[in-house]
PDBQT receptor file of N, H, CA, C and O in Angstrom, charges set to zero:
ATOM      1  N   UNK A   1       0.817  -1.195   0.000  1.00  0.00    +0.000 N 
ATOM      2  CA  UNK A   1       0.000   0.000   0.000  1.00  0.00    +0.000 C 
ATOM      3  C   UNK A   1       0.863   1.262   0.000  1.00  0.00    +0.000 C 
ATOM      4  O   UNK A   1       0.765   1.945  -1.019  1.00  0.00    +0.000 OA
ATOM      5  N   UNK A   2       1.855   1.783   1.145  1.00  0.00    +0.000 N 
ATOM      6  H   UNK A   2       1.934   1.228   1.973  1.00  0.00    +0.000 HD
ATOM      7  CA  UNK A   2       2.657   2.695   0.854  1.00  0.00    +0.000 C 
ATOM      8  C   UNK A   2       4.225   1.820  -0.513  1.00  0.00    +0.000 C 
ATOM      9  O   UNK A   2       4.553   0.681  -0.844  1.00  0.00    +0.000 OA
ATOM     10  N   UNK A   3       4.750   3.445  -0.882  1.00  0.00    +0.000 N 
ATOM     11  H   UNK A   3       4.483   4.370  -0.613  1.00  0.00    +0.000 HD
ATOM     12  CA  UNK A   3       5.752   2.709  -1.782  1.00  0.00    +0.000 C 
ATOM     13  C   UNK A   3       7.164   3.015  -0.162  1.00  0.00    +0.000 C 
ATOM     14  O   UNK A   3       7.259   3.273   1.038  1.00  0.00    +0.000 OA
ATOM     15  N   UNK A   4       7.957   2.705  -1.465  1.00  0.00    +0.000 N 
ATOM     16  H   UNK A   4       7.879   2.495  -2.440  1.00  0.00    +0.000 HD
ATOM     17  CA  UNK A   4       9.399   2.117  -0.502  1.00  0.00    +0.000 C 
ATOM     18  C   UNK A   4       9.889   3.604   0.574  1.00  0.00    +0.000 C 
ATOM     19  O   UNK A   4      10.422   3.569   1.683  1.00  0.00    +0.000 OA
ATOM     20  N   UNK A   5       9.437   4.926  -0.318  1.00  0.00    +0.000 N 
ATOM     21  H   UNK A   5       9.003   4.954  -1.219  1.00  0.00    +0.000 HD
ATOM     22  CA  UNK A   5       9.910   6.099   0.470  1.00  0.00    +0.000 C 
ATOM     23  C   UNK A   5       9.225   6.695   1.660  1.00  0.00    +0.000 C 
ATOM     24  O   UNK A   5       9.727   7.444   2.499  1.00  0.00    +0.000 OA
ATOM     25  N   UNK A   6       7.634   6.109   1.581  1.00  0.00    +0.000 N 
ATOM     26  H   UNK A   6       7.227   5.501   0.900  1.00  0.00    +0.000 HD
ATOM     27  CA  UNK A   6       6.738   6.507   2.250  1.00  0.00    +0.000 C 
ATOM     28  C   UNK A   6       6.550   5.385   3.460  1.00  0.00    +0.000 C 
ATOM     29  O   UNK A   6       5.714   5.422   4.362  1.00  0.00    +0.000 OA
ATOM     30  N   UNK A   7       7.552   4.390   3.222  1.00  0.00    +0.000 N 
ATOM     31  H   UNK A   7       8.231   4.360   2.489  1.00  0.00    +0.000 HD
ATOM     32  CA  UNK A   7       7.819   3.619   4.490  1.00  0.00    +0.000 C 
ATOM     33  C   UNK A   7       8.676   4.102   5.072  1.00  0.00    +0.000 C 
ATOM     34  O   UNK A   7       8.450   4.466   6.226  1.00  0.00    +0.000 OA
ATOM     35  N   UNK A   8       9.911   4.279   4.525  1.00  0.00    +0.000 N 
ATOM     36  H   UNK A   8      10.095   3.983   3.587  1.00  0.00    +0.000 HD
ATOM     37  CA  UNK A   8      11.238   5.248   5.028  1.00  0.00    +0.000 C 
ATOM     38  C   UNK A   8      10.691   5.999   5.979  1.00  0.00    +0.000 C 
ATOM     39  O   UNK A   8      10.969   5.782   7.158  1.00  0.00    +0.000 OA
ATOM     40  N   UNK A   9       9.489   7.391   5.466  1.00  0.00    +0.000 N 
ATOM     41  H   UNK A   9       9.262   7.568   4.508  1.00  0.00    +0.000 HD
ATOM     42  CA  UNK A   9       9.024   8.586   6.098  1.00  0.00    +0.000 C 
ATOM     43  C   UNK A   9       8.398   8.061   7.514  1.00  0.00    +0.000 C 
ATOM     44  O   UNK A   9       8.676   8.511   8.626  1.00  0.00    +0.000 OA
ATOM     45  N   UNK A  10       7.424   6.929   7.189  1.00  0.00    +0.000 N 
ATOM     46  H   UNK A  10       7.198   6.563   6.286  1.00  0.00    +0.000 HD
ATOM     47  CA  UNK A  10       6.383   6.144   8.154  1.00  0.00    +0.000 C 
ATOM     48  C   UNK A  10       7.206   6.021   9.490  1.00  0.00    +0.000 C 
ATOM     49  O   UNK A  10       6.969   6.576  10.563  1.00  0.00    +0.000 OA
ATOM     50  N   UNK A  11       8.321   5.084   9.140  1.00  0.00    +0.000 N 
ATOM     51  H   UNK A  11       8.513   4.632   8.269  1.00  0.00    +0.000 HD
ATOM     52  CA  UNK A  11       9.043   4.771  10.110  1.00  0.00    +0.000 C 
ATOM     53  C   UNK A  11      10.024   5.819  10.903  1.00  0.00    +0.000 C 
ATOM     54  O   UNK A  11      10.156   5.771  12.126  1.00  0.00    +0.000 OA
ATOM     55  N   UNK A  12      10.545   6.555  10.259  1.00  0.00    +0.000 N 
ATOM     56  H   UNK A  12      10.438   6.595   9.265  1.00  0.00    +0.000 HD
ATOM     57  CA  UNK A  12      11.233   7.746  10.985  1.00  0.00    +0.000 C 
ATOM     58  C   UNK A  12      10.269   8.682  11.784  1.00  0.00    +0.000 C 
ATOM     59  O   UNK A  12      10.566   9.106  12.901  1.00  0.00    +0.000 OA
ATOM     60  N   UNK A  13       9.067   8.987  11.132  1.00  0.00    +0.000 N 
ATOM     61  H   UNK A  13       8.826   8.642  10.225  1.00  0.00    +0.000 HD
ATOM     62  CA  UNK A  13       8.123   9.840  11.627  1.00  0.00    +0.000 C 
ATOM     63  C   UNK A  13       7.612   8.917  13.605  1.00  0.00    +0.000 C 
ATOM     64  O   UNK A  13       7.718   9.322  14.762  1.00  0.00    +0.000 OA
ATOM     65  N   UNK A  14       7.102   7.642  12.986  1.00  0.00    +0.000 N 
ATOM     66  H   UNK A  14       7.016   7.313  12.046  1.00  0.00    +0.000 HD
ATOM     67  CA  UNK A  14       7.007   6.922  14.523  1.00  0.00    +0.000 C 
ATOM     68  C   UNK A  14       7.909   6.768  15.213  1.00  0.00    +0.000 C 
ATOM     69  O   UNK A  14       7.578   6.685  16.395  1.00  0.00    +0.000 OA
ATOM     70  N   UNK A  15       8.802   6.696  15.052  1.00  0.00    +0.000 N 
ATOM     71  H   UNK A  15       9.070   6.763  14.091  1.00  0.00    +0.000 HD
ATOM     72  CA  UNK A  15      10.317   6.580  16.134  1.00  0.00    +0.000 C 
ATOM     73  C   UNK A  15      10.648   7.952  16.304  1.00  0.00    +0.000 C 
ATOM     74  O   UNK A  15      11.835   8.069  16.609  1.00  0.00    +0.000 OA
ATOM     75  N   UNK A  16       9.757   9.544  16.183  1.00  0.00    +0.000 N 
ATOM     76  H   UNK A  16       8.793   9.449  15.935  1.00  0.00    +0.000 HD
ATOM     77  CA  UNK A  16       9.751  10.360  16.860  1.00  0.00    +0.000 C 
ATOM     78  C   UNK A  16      10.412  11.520  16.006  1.00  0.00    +0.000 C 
ATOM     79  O   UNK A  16      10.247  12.674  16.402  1.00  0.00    +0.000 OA
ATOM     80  N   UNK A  17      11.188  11.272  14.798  1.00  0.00    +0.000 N 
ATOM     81  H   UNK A  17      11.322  10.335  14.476  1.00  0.00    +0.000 HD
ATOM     82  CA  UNK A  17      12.221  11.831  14.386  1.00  0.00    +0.000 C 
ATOM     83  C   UNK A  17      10.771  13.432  13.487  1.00  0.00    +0.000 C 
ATOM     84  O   UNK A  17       9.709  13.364  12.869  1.00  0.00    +0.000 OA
ATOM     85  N   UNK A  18      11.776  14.702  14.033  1.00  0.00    +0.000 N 
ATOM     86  H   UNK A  18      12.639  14.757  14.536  1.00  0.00    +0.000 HD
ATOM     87  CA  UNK A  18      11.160  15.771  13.291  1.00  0.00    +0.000 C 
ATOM     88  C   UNK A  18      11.009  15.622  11.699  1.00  0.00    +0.000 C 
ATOM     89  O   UNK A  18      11.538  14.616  11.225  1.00  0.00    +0.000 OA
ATOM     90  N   UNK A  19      10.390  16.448  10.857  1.00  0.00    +0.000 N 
ATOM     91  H   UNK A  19       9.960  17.265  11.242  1.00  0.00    +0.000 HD
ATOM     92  CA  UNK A  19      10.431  16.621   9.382  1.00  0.00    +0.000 C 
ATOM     93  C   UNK A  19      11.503  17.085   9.353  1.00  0.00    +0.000 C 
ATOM     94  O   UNK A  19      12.170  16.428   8.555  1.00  0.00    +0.000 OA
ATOM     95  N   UNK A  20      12.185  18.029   9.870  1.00  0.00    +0.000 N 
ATOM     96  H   UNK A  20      11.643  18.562  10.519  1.00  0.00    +0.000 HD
ATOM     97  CA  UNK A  20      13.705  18.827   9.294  1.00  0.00    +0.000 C 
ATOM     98  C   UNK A  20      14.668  17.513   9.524  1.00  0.00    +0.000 C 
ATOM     99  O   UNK A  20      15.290  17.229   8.500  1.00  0.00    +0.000 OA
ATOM    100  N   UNK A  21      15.003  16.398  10.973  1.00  0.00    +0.000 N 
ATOM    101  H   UNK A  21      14.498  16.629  11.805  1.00  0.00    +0.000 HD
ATOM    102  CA  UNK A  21      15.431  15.435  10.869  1.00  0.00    +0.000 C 
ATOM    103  C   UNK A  21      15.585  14.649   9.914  1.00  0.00    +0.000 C 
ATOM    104  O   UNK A  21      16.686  14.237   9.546  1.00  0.00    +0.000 OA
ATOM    105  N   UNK A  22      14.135  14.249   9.233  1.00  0.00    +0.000 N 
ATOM    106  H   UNK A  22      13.241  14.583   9.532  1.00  0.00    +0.000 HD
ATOM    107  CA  UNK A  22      13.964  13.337   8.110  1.00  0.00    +0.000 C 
ATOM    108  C   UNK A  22      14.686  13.903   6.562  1.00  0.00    +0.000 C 
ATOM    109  O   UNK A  22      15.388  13.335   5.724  1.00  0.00    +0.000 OA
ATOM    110  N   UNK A  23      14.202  15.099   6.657  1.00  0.00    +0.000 N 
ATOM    111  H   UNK A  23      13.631  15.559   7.337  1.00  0.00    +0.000 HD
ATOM    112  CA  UNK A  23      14.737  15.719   5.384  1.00  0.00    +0.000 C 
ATOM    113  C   UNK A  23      15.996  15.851   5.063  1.00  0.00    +0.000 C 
ATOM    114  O   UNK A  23      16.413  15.758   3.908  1.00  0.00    +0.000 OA
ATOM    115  N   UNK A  24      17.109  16.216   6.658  1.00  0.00    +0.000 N 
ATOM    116  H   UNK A  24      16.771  16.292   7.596  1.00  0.00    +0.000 HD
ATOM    117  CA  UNK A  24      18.329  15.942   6.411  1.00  0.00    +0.000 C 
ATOM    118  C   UNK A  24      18.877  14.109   6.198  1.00  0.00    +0.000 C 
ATOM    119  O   UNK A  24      19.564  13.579   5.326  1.00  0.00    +0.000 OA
ATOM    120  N   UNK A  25      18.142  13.505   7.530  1.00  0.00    +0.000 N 
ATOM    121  H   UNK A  25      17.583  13.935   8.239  1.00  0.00    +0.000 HD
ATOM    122  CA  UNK A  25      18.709  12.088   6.493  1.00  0.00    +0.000 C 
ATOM    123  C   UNK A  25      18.293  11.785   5.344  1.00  0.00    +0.000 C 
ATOM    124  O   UNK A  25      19.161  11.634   4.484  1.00  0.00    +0.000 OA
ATOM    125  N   UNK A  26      17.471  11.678   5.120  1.00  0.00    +0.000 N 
ATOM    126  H   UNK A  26      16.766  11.801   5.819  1.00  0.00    +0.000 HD
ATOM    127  CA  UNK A  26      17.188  11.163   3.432  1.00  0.00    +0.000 C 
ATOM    128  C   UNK A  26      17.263  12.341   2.491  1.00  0.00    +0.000 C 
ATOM    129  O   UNK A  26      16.601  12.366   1.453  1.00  0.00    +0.000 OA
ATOM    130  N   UNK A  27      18.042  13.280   2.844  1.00  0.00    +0.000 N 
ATOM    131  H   UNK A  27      18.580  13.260   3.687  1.00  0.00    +0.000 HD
ATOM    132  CA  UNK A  27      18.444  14.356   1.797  1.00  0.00    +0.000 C 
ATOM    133  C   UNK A  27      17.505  14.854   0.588  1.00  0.00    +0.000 C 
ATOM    134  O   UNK A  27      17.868  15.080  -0.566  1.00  0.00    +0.000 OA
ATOM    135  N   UNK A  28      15.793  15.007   1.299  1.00  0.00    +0.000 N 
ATOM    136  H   UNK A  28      15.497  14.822   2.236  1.00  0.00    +0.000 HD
ATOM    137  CA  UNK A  28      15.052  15.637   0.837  1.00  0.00    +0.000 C 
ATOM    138  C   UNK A  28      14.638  16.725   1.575  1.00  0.00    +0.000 C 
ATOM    139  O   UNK A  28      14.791  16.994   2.766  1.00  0.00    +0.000 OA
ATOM    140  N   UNK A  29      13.855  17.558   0.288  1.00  0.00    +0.000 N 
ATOM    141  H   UNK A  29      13.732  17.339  -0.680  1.00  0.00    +0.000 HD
ATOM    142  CA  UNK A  29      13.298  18.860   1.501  1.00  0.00    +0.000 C 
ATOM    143  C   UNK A  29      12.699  18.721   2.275  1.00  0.00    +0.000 C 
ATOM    144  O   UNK A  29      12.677  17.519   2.540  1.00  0.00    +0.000 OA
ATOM    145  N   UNK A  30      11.701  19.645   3.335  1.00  0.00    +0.000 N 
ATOM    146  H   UNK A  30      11.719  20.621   3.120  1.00  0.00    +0.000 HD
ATOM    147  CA  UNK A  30      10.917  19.466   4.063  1.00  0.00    +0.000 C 
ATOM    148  C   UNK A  30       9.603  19.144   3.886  1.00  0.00    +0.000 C 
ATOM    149  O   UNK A  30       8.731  18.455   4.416  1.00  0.00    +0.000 OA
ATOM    150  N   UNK A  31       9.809  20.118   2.659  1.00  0.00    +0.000 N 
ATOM    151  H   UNK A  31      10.517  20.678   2.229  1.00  0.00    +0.000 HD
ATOM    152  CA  UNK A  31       8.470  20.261   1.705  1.00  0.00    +0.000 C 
ATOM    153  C   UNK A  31       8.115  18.318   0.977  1.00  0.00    +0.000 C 
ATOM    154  O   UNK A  31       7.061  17.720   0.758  1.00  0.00    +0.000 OA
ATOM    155  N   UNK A  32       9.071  18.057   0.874  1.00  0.00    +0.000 N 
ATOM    156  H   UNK A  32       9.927  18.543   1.052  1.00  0.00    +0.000 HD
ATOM    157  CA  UNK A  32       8.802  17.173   0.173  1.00  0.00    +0.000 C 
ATOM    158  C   UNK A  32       8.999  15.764   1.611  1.00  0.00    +0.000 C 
ATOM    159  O   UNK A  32       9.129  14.594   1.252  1.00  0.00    +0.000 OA
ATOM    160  N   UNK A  33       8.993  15.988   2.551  1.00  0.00    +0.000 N 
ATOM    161  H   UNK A  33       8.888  16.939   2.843  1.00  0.00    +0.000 HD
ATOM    162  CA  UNK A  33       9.031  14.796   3.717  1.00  0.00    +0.000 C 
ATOM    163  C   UNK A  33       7.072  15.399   4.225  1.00  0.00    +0.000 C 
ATOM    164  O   UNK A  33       6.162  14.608   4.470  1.00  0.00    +0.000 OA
ATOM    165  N   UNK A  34       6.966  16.755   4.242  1.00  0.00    +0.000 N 
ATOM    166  H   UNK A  34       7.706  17.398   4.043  1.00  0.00    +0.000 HD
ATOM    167  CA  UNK A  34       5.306  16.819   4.349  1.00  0.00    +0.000 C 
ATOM    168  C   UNK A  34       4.565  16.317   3.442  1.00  0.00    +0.000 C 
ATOM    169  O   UNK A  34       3.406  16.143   3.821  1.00  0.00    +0.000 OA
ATOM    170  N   UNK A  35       4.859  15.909   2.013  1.00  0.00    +0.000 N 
ATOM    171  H   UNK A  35       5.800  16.051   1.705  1.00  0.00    +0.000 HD
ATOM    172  CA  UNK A  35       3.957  15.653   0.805  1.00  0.00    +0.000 C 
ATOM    173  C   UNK A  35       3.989  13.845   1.414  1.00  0.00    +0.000 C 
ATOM    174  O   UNK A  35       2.936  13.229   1.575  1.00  0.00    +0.000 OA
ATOM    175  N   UNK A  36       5.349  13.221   1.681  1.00  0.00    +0.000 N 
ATOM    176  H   UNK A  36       6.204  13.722   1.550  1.00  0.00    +0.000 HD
ATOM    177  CA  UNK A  36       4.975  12.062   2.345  1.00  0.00    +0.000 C 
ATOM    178  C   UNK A  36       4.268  11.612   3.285  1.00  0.00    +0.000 C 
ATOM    179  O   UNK A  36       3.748  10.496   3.284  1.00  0.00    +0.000 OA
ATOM    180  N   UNK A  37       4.169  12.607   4.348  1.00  0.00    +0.000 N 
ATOM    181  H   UNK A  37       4.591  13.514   4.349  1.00  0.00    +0.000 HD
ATOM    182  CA  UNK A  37       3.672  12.282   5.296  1.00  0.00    +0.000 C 
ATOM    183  C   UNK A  37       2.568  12.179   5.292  1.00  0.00    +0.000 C 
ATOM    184  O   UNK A  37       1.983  11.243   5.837  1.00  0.00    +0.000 OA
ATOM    185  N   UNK A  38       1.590  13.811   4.218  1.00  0.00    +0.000 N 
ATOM    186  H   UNK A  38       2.065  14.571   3.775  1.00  0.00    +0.000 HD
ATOM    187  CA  UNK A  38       0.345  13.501   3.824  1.00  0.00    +0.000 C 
ATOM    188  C   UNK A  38      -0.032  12.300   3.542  1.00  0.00    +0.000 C 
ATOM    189  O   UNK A  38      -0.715  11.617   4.305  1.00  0.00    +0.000 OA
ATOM    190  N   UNK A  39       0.419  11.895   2.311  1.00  0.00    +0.000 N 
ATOM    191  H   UNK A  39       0.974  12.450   1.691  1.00  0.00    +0.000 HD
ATOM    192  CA  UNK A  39      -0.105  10.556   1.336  1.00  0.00    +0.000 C 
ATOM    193  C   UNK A  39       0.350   9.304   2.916  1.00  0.00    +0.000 C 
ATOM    194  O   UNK A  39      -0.370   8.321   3.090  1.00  0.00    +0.000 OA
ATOM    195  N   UNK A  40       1.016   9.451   3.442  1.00  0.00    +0.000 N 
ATOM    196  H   UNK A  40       1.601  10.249   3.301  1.00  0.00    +0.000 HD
ATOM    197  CA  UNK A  40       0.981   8.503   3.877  1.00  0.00    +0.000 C 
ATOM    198  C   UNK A  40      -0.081   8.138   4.941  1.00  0.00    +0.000 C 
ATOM    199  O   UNK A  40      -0.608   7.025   4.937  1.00  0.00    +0.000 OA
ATOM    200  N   UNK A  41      -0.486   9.391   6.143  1.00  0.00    +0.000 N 
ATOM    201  H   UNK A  41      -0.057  10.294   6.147  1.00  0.00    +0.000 HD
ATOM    202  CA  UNK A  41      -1.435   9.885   6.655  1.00  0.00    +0.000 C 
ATOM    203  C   UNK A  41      -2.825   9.019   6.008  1.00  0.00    +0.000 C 
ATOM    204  O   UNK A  41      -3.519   8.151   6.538  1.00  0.00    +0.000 OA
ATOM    205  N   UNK A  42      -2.911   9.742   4.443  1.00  0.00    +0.000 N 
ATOM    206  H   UNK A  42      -2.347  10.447   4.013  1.00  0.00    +0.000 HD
ATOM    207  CA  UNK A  42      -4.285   9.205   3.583  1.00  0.00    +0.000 C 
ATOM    208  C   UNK A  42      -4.047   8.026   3.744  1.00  0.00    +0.000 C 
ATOM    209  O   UNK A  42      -4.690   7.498   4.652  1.00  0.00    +0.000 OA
ATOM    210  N   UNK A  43      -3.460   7.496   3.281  1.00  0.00    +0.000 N 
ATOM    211  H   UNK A  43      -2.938   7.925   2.544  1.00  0.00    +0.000 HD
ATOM    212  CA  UNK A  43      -3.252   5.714   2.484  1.00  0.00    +0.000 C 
ATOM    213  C   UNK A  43      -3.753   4.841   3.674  1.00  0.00    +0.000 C 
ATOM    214  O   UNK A  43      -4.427   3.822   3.525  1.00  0.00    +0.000 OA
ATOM    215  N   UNK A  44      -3.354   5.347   4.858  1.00  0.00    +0.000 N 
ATOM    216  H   UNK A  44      -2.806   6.175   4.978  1.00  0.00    +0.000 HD
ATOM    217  CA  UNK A  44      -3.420   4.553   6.216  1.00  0.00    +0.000 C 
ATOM    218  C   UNK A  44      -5.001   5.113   6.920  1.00  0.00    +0.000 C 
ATOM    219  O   UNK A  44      -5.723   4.594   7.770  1.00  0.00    +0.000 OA
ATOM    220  N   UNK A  45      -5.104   6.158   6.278  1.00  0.00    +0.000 N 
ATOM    221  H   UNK A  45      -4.517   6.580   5.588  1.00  0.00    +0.000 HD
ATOM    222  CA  UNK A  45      -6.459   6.794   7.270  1.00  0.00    +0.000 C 
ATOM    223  C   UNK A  45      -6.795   7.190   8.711  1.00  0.00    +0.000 C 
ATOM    224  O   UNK A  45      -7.774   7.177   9.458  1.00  0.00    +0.000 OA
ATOM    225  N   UNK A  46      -5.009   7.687   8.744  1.00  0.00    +0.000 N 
ATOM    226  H   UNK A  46      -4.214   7.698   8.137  1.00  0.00    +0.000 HD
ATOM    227  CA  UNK A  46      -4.683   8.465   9.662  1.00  0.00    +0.000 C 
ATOM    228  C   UNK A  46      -5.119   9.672  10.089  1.00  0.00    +0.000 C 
ATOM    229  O   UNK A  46      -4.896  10.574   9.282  1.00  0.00    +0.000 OA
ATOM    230  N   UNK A  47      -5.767  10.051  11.270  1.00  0.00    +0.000 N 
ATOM    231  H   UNK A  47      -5.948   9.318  11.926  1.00  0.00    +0.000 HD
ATOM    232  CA  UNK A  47      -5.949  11.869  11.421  1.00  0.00    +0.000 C 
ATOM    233  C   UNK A  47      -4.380  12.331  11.923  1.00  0.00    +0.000 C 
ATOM    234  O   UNK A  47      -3.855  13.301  11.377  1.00  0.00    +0.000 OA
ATOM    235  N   UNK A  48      -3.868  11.792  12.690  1.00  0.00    +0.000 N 
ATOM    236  H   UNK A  48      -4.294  11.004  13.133  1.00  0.00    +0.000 HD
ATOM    237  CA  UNK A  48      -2.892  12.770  13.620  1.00  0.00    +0.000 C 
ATOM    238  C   UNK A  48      -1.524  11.351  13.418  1.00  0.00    +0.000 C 
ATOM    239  O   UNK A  48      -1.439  10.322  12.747  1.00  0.00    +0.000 OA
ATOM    240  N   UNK A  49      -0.523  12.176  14.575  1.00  0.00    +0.000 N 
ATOM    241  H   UNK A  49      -0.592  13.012  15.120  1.00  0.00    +0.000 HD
ATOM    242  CA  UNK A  49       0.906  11.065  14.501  1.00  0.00    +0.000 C 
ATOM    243  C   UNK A  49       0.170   9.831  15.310  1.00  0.00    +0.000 C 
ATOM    244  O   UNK A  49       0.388   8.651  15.037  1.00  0.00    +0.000 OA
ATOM    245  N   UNK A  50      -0.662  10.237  16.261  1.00  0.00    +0.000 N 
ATOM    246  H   UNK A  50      -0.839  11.196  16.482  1.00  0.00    +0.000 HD
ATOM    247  CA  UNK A  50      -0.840   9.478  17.458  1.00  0.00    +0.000 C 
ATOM    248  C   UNK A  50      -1.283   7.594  16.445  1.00  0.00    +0.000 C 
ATOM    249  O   UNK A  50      -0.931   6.419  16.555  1.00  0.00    +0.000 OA
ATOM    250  N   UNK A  51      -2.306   8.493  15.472  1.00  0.00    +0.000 N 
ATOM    251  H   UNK A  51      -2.592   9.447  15.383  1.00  0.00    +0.000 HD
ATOM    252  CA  UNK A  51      -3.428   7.134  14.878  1.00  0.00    +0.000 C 
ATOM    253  C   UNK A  51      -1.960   6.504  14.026  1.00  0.00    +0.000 C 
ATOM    254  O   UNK A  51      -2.090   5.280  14.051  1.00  0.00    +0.000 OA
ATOM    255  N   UNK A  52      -0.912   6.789  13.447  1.00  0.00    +0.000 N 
ATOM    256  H   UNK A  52      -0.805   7.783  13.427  1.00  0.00    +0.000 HD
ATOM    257  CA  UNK A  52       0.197   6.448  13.048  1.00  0.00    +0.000 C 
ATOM    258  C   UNK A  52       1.241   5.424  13.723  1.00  0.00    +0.000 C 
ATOM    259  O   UNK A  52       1.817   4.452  13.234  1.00  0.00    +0.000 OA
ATOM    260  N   UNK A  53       1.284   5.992  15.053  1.00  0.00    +0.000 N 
ATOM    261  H   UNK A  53       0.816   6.781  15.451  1.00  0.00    +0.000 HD
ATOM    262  CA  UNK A  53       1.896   5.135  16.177  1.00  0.00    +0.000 C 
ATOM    263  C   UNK A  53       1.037   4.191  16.210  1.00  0.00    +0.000 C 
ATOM    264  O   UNK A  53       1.484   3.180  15.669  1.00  0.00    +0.000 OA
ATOM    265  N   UNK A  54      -0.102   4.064  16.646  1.00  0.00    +0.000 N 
ATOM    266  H   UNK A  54      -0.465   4.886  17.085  1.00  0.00    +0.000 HD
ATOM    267  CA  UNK A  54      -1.182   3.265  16.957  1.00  0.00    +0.000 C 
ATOM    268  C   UNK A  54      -1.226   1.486  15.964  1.00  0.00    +0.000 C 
ATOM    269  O   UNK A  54      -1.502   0.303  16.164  1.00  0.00    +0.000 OA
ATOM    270  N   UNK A  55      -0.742   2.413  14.871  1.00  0.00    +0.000 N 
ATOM    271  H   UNK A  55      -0.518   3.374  14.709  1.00  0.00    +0.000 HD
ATOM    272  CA  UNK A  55      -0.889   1.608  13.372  1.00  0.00    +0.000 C 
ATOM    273  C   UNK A  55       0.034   0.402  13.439  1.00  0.00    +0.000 C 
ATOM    274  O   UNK A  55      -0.276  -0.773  13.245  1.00  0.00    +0.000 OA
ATOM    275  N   UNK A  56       1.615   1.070  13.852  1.00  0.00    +0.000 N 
ATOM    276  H   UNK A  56       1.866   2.025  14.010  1.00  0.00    +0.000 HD
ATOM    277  CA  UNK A  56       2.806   0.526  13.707  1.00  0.00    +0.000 C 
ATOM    278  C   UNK A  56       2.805  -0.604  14.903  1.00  0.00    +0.000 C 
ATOM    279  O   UNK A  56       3.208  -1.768  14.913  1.00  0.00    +0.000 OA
ATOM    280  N   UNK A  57       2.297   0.072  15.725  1.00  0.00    +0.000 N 
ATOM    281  H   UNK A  57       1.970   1.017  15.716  1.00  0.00    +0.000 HD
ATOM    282  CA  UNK A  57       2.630  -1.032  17.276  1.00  0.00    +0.000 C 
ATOM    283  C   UNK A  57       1.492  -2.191  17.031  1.00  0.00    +0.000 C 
ATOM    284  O   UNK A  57       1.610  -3.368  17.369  1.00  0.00    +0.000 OA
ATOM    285  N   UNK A  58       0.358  -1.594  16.365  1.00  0.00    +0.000 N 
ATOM    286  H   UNK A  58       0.262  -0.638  16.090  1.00  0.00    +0.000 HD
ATOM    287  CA  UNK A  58      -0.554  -2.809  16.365  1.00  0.00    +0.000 C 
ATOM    288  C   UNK A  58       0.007  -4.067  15.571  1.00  0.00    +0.000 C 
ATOM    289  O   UNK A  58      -0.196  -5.256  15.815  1.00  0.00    +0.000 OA
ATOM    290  N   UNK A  59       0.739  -3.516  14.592  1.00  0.00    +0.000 N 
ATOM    291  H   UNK A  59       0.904  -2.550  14.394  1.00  0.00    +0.000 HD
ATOM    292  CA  UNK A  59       1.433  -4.562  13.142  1.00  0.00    +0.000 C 
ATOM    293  C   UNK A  59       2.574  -4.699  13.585  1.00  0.00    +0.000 C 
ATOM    294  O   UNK A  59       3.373  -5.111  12.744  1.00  0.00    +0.000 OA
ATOM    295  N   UNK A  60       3.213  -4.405  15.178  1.00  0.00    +0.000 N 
ATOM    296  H   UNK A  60       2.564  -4.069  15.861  1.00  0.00    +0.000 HD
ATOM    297  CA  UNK A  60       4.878  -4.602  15.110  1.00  0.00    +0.000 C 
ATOM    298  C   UNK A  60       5.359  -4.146  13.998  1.00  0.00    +0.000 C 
ATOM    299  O   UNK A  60       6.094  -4.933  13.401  1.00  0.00    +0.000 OA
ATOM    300  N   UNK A  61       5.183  -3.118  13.517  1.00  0.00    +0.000 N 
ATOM    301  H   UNK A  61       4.586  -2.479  14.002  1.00  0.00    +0.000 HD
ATOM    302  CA  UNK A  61       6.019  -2.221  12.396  1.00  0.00    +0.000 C 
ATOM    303  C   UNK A  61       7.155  -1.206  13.825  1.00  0.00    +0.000 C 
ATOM    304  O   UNK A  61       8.174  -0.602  13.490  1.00  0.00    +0.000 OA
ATOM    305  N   UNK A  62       6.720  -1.246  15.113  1.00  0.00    +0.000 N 
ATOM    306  H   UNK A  62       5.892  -1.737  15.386  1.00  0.00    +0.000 HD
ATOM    307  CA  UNK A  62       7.386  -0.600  15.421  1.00  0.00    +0.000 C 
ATOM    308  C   UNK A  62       7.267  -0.917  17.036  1.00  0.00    +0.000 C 
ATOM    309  O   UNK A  62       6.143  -1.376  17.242  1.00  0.00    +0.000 OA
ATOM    310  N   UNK A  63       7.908  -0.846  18.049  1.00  0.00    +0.000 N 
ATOM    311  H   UNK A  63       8.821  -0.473  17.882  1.00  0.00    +0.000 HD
ATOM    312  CA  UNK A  63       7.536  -1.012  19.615  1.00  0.00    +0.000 C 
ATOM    313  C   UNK A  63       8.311   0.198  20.183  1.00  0.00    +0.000 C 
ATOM    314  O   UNK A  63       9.297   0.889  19.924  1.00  0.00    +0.000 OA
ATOM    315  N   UNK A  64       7.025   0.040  21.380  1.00  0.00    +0.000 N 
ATOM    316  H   UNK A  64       6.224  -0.520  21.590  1.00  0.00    +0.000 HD
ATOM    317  CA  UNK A  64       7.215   1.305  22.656  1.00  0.00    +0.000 C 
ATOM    318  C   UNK A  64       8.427   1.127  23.454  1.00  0.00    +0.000 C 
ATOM    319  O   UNK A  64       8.348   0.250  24.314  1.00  0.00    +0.000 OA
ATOM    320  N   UNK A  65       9.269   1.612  23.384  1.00  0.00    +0.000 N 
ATOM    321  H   UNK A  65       9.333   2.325  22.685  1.00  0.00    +0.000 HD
ATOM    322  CA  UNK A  65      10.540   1.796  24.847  1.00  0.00    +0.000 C 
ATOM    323  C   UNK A  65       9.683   1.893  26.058  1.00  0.00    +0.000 C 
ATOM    324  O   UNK A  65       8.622   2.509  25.954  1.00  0.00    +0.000 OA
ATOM    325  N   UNK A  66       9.962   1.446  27.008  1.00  0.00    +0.000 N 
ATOM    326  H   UNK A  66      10.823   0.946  27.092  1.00  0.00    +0.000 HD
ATOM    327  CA  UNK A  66       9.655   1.543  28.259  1.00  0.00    +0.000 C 
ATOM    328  C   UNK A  66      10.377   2.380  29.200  1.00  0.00    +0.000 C 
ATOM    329  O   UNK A  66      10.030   2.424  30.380  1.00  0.00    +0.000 OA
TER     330      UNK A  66
């Protein structure tokens, strides 16, 4: 459902990391780490980061530190 970059974004975004963060590692703009985040947001039927986190921990795409 997402492509390969909009997992990249997915996953940096849930492990907390800012848009300016993301944009410097994957050496895109900002502008263009928000156009991911949108579509990715849609694709998943996300409102906020929270329903995002929610997503990842349910699928072990990602776990909570304690």
């Amino acid at each position: 459902q997402l492509s390969a970059r909009e997992r990249e974004i997915f996953q940096l975004m849930v492990e907390g990391h800012s848009v300016k963060e993301i944009a410097l590692t994957k050496h895109i703009t900002e502008k263009t780490v928000r156009k991911h985040r949108t579509s990715v947001m849609k694709k998943l039927n996300a409102q906020d980061l929270g329903d995002l986190v929610r997503f990842a921990v349910k699928r072990r795409l990602t776990f909570v530190d304690e």
